[in-house]
N, C-alpha and C positions, 0 to 999 in steps of 0.2 A: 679282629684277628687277621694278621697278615698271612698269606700262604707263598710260597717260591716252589716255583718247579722248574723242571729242566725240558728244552722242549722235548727230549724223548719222554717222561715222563705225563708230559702233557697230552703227547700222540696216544700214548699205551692206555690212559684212561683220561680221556676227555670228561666222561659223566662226574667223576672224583671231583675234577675241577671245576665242575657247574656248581659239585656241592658245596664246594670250600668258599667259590665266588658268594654263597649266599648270608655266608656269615663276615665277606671281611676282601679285599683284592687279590689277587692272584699275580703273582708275576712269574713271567715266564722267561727263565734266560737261555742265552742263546750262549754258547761258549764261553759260562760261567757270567755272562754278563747281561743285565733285565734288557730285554727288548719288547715286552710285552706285559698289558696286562687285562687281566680278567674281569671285566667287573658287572654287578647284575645292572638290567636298563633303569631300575628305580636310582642306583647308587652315579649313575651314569647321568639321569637327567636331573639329578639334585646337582651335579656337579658341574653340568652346560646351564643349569638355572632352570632348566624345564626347557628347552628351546631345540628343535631335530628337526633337522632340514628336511625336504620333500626326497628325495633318495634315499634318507636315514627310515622314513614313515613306511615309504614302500619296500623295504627292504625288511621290514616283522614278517616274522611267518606267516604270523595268524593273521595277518591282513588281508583285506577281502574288499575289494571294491566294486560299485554296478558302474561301467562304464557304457552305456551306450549312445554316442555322438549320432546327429540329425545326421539323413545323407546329403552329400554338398549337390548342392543346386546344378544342372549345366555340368555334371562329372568332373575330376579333377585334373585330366589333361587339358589343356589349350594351345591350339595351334601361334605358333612364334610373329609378332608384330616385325616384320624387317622392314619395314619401311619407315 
C-alpha cells in the first residue's frame, strides 16, 4: 500500500507516518510534488541489495559500539623537520 502525504502533514504526525511506512512507502510532497520518501530500513536494504555504507551503520539509533584505541606511543604532537 502506497501512502502520499504533504509535508505539513508529515510534520503534524511524523509517528502516522512510521506507521503507514510499515505497511507500503510513504511519499511526501513538497508543493504538490513527491520529493520524498518513507521507507522502513528492511524495505530500504532489500532495495540497496543489503549493502549500508559506514555513515549509513553509524547513523542507527540503536547503535552502540566499544571503541577504545591504544594510546599513541611518543604523544601526538611532533616538533616540525625544517631542515
Amino acid at each position: 500500500m502506497v501512502t502520499t502525504l504533504t509535508s505539513r502533514e508529515f510534520n503534524h504526525d511524523t509517528s502516522g507516518a512510521k506507521k503507514a511506512a510499515s505497511h507500503g512507502p510513504v511519499f511526501i510532497t513538497d508543493r504538490g510534488r513527491p520529493a520524498h520518501v518513507l521507507l522502513t530500513i528492511e524495505d530500504y536494504l532489500r532495495l540497496t541489495g543489503g549493502h549500508m555504507s559506514l555513515a549509513e551503520a553509524l547513523a542507527q539509533a540503536d547503535t552502540d559500539f566499544d571503541f577504545d584505541p591504544p594510546p599513541v606511543a611518543g604523544g601526538i604532537f611532533k616538533s616540525a623537520d625544517l631542515d
